[in-house]
N, CA, C and O atoms as a GROMACS GRO file, in nm:
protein
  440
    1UNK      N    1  11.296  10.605  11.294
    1UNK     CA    2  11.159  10.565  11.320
    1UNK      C    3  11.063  10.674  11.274
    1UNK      O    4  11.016  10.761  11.347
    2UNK      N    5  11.040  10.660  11.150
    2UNK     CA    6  10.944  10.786  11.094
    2UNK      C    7  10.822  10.788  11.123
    2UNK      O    8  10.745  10.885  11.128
    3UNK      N    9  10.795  10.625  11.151
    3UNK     CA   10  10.654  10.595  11.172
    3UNK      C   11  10.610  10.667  11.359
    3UNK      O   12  10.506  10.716  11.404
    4UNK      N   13  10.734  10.641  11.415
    4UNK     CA   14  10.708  10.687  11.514
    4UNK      C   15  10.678  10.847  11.544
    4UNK      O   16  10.587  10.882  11.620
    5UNK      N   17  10.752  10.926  11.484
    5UNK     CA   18  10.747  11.081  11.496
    5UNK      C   19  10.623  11.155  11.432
    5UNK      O   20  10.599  11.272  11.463
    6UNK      N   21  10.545  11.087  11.342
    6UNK     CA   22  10.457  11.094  11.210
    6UNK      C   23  10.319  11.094  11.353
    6UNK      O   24  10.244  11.191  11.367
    7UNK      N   25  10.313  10.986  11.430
    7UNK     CA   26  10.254  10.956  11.576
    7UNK      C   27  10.234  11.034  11.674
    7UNK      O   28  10.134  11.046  11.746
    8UNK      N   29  10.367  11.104  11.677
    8UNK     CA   30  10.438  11.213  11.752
    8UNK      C   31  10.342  11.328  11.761
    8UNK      O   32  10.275  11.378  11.851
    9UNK      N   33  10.367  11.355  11.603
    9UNK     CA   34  10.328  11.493  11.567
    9UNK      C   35  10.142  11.480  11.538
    9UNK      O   36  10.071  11.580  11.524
   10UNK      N   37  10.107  11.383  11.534
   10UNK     CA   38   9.965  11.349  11.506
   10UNK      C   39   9.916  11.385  11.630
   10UNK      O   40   9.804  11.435  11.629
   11UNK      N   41   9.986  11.368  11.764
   11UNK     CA   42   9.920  11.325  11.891
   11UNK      C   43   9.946  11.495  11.944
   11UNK      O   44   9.881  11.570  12.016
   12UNK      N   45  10.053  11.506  11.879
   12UNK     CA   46  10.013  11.686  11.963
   12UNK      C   47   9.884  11.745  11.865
   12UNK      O   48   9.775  11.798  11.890
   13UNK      N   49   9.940  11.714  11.769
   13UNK     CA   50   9.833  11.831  11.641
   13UNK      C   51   9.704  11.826  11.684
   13UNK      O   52   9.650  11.935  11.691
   14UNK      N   53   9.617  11.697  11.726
   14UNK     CA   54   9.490  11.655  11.779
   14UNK      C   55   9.434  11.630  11.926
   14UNK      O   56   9.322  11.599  11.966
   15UNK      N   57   9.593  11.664  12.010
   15UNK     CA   58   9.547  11.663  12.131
   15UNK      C   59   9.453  11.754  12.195
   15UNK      O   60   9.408  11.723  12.305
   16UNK      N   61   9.413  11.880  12.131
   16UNK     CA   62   9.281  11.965  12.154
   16UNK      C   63   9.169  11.925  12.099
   16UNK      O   64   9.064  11.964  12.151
   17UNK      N   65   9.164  11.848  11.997
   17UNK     CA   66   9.034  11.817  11.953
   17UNK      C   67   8.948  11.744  12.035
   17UNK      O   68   9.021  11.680  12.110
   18UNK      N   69   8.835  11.720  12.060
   18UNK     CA   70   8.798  11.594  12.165
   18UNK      C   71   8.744  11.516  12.034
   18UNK      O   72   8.740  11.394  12.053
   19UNK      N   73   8.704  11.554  11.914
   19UNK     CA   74   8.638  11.462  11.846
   19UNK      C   75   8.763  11.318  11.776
   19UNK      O   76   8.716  11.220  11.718
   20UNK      N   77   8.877  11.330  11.792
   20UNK     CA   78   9.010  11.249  11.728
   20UNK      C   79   9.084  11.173  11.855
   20UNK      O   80   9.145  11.250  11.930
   21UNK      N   81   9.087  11.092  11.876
   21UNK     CA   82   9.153  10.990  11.949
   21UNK      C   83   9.244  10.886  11.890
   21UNK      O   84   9.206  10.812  11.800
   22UNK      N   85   9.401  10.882  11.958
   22UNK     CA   86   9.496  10.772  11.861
   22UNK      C   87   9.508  10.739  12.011
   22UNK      O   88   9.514  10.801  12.117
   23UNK      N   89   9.511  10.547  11.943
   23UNK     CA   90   9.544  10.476  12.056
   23UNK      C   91   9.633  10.397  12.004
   23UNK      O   92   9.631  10.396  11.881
   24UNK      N   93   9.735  10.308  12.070
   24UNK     CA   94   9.784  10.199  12.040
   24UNK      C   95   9.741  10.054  12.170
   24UNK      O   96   9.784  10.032  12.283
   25UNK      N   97   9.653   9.992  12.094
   25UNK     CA   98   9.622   9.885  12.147
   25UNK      C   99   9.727   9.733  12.132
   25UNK      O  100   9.773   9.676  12.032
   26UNK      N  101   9.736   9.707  12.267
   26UNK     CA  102   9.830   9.608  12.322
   26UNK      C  103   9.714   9.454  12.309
   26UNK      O  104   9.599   9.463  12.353
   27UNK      N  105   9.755   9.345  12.255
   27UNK     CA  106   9.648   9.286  12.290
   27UNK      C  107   9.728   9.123  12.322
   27UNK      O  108   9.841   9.099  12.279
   28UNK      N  109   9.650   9.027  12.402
   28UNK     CA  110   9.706   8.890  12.464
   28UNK      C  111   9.714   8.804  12.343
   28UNK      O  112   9.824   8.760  12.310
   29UNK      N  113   9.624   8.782  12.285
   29UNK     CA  114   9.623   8.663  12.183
   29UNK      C  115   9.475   8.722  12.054
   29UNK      O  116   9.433   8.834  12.025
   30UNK      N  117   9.440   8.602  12.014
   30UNK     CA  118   9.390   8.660  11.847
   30UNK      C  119   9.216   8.684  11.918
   30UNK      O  120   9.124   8.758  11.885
   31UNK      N  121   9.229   8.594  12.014
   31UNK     CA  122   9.007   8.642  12.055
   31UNK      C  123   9.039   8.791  12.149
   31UNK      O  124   8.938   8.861  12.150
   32UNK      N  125   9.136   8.841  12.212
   32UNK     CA  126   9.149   8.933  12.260
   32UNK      C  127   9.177   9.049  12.161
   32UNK      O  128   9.142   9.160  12.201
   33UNK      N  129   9.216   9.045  12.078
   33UNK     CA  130   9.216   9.108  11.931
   33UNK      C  131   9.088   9.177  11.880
   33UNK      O  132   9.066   9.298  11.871
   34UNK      N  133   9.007   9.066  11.846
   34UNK     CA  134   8.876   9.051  11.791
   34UNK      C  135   8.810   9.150  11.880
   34UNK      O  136   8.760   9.255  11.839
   35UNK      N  137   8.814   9.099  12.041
   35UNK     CA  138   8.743   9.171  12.134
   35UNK      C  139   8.741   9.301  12.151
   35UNK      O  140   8.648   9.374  12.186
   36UNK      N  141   8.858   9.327  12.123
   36UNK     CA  142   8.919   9.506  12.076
   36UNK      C  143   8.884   9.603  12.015
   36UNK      O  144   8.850   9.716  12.046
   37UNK      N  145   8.904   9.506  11.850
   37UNK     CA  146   8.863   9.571  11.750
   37UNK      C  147   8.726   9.625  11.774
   37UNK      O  148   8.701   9.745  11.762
   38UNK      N  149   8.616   9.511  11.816
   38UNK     CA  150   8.474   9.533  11.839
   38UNK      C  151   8.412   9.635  11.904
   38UNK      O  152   8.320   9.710  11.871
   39UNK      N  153   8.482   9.624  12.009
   39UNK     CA  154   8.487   9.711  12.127
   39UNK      C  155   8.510   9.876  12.090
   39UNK      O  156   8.443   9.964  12.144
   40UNK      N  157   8.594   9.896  12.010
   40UNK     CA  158   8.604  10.015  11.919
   40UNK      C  159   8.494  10.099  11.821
   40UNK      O  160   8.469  10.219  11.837
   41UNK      N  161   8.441  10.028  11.732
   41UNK     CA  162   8.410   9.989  11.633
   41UNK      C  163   8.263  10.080  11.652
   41UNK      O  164   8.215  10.128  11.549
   42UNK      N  165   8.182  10.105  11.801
   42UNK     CA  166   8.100  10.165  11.805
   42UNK      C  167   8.110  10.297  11.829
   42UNK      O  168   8.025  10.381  11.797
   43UNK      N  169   8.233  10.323  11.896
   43UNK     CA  170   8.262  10.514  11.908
   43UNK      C  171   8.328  10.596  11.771
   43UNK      O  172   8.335  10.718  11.754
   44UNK      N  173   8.360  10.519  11.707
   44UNK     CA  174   8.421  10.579  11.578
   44UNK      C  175   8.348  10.590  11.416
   44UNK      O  176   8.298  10.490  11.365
   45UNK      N  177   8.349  10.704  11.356
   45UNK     CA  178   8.296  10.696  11.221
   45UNK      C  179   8.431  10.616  11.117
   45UNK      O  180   8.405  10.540  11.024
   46UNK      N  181   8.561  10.651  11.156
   46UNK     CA  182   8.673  10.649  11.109
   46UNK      C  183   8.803  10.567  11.139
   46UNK      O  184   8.891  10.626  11.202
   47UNK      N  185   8.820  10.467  11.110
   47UNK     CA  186   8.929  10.365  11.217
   47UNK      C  187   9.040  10.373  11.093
   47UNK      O  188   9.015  10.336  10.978
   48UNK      N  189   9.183  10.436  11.144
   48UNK     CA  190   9.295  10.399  11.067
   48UNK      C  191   9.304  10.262  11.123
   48UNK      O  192   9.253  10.210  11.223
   49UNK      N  193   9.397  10.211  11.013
   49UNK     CA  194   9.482  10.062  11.087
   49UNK      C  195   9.605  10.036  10.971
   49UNK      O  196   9.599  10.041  10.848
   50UNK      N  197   9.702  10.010  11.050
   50UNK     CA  198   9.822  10.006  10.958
   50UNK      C  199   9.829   9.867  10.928
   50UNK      O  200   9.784   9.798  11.019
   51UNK      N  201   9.870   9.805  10.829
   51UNK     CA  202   9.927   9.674  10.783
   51UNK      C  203  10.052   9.594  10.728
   51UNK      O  204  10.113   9.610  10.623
   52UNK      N  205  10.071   9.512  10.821
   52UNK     CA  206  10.216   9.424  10.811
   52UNK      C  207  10.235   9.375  10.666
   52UNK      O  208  10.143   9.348  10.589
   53UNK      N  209  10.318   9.371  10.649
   53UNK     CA  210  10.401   9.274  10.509
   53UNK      C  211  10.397   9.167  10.515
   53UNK      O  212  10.383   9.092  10.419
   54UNK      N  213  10.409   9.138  10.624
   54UNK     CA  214  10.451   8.982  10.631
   54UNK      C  215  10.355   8.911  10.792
   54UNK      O  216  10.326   8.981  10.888
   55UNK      N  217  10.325   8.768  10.779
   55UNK     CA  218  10.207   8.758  10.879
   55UNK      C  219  10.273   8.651  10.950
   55UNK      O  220  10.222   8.567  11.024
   56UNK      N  221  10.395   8.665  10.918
   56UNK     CA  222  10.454   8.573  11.067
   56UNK      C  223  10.424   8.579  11.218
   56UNK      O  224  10.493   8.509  11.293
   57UNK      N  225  10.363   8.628  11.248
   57UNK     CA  226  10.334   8.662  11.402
   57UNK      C  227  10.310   8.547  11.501
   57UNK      O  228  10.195   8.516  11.468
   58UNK      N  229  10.338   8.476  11.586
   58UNK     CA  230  10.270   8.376  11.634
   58UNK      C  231  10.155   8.431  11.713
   58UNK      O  232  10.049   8.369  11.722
   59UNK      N  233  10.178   8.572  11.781
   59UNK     CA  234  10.002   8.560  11.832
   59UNK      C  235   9.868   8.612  11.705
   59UNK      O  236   9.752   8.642  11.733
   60UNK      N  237   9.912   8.611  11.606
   60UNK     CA  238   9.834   8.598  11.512
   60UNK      C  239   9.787   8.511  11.401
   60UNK      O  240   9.708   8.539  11.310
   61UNK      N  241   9.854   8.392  11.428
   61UNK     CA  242   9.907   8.274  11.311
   61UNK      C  243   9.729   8.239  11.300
   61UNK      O  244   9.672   8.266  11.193
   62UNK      N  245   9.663   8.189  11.397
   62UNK     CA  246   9.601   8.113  11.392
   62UNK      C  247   9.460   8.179  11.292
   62UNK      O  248   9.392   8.117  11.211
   63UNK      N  249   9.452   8.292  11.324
   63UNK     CA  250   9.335   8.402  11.282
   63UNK      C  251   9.343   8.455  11.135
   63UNK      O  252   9.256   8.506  11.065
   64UNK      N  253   9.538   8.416  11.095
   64UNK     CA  254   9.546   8.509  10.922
   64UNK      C  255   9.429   8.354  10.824
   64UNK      O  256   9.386   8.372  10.710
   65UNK      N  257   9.404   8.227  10.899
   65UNK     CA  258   9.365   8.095  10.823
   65UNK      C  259   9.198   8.172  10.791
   65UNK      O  260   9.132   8.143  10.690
   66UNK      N  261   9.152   8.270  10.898
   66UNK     CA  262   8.988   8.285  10.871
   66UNK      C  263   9.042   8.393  10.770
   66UNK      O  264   8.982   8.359  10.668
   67UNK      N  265   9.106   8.486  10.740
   67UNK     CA  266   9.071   8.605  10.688
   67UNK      C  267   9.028   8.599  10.537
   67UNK      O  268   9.092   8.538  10.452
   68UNK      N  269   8.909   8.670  10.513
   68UNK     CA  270   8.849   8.685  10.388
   68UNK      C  271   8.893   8.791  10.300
   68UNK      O  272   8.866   8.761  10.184
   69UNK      N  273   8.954   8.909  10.309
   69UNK     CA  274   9.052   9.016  10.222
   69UNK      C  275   9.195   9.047  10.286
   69UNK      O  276   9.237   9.142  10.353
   70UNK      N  277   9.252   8.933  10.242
   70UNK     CA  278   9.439   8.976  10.244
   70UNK      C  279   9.462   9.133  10.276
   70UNK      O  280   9.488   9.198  10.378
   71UNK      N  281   9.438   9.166  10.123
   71UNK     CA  282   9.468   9.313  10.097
   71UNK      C  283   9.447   9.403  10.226
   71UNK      O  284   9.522   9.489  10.273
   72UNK      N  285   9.311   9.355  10.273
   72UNK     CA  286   9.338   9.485  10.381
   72UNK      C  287   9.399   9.446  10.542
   72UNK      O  288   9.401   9.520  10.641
   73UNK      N  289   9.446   9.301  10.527
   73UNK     CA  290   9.531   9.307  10.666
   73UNK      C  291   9.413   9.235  10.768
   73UNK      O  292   9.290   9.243  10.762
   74UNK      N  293   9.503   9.160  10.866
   74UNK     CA  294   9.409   9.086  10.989
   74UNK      C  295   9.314   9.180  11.041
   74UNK      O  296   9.196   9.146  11.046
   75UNK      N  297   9.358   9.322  11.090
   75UNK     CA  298   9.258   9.439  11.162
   75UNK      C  299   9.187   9.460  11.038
   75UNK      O  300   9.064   9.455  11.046
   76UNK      N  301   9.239   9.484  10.925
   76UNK     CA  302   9.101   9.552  10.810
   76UNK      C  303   9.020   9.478  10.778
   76UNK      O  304   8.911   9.519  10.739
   77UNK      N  305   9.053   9.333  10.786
   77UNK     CA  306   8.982   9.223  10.738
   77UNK      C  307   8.833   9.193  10.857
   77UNK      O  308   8.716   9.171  10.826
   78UNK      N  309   8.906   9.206  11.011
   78UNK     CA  310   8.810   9.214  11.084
   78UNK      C  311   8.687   9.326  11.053
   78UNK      O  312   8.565   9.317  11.048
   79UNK      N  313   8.765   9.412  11.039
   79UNK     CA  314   8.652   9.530  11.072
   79UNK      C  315   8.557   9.557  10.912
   79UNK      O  316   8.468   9.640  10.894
   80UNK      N  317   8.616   9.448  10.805
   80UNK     CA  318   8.505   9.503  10.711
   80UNK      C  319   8.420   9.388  10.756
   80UNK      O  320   8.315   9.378  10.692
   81UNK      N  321   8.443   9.293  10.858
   81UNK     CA  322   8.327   9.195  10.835
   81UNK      C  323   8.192   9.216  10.853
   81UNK      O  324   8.154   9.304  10.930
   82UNK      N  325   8.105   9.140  10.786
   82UNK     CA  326   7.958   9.189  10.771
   82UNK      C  327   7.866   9.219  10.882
   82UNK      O  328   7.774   9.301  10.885
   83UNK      N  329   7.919   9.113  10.998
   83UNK     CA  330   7.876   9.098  11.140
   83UNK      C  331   7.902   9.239  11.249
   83UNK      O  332   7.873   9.232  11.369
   84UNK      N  333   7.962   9.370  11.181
   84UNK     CA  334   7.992   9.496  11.268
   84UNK      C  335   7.847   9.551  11.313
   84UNK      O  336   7.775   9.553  11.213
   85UNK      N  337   7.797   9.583  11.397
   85UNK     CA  338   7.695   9.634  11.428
   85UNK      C  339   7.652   9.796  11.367
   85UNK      O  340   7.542   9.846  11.342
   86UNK      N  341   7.766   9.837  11.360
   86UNK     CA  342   7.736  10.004  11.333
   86UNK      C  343   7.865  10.000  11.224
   86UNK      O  344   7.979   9.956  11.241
   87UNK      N  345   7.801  10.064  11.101
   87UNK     CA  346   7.921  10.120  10.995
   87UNK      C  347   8.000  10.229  11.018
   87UNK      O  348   7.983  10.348  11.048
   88UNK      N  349   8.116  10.136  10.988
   88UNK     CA  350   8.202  10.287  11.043
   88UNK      C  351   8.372  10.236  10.912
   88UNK      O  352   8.430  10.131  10.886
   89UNK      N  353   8.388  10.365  10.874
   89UNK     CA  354   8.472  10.360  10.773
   89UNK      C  355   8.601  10.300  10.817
   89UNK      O  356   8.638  10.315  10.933
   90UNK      N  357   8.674  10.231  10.726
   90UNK     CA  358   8.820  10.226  10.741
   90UNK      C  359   8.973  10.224  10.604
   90UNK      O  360   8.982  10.180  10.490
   91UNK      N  361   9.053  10.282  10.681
   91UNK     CA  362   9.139  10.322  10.579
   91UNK      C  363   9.266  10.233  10.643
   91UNK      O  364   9.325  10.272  10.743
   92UNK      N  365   9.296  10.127  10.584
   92UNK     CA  366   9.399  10.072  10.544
   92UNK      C  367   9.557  10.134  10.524
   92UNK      O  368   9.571  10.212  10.430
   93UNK      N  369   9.660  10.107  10.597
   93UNK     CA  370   9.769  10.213  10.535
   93UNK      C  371   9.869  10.089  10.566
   93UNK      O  372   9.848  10.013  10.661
   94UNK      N  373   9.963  10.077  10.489
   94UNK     CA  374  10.103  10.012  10.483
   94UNK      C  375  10.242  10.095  10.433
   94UNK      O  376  10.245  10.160  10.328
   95UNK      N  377  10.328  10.086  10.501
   95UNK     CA  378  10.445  10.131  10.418
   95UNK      C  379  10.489  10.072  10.322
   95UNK      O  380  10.464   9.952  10.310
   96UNK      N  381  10.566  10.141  10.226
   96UNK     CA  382  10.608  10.097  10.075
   96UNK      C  383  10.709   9.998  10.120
   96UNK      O  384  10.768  10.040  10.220
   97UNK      N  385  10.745   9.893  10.084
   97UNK     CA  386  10.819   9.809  10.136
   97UNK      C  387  10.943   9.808  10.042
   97UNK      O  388  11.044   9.746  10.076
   98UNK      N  389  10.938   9.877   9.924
   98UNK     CA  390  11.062   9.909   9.847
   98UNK      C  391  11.154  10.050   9.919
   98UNK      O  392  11.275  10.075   9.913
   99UNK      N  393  11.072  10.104   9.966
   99UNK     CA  394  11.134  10.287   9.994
   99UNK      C  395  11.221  10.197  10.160
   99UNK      O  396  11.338  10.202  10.199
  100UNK      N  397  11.112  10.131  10.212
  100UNK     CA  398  11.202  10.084  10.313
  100UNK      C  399  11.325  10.030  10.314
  100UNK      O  400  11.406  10.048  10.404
  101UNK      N  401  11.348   9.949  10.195
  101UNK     CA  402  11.455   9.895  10.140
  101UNK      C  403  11.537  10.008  10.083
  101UNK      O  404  11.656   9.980  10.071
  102UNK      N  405  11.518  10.078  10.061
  102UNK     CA  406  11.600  10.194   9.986
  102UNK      C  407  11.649  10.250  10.076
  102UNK      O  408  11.764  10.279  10.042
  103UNK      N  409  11.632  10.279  10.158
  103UNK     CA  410  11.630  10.375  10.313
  103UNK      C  411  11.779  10.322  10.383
  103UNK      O  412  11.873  10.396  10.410
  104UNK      N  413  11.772  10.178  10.403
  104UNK     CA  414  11.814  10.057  10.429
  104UNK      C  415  11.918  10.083  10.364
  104UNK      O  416  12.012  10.141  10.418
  105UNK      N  417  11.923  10.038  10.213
  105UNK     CA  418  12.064  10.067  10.148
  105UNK      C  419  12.131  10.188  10.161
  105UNK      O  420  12.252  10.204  10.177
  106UNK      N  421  12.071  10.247  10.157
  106UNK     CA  422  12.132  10.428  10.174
  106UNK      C  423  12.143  10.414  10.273
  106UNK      O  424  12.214  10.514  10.274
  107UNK      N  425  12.143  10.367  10.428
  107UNK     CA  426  12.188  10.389  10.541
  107UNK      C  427  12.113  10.535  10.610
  107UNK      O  428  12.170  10.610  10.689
  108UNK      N  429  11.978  10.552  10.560
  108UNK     CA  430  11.877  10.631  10.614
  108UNK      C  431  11.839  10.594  10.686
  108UNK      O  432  11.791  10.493  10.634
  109UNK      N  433  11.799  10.587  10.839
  109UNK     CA  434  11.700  10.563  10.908
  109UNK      C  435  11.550  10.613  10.920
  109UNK      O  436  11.525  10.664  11.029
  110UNK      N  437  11.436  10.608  10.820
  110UNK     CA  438  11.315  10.646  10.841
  110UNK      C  439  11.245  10.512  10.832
  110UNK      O  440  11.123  10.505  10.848
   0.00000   0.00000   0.00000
């Protein structure tokens, strides 16, 4: 779990800063989502958000039908929408979905 330790080491490295906050948000369904994202969206200049490969999700099925940029994922797609009250940057990140596969064959776990 590389993604996990990468988390790990992020959360000590910045745990003195007060200006850097990592959260992992839990959410019920796709308007509780929305509500989240929003809800965020005013304390931050800077929002990471990671993005899935694949959009099978059922508590997300219904919400990938509005999205207007694929590329950046259900959360990136929300947060570039025009309707945000305050601009605030975002950076998109996905894992390589080939290296994962490679990892996989080699019997690496990252």
């Amino acid at each position: 779990m590389l993604d996990a330790e990468v988390l790990k080491d992020l959360r000590l490295g910045f745990s003195q800063m007060g200006n850097v906050s990592i959260r992992e948000v839990k959410v019920d369904d796709g308007a509780d989502l929305a509500l989240k994202i929003h809800a965020m969206e005013e304390g931050h200049n800077l929002i990471i958000v990671g993005r899935r490969h694949s959009t099978n999700s059922v508590l997300l099925s219904g919400l990938m039908e509005w999205v207007e940029f694929p590329d950046l994922g259900l959360v990136g797609d929300i947060l570039a929408e025009a309707d945000i009250s305050r601009p605030v940057s975002v950076l998109v990140i996905q894992q390589q979905l080939h290296m994962k596969i490679k990892w996989q064959i080699m019997g690496t776990s990252h």
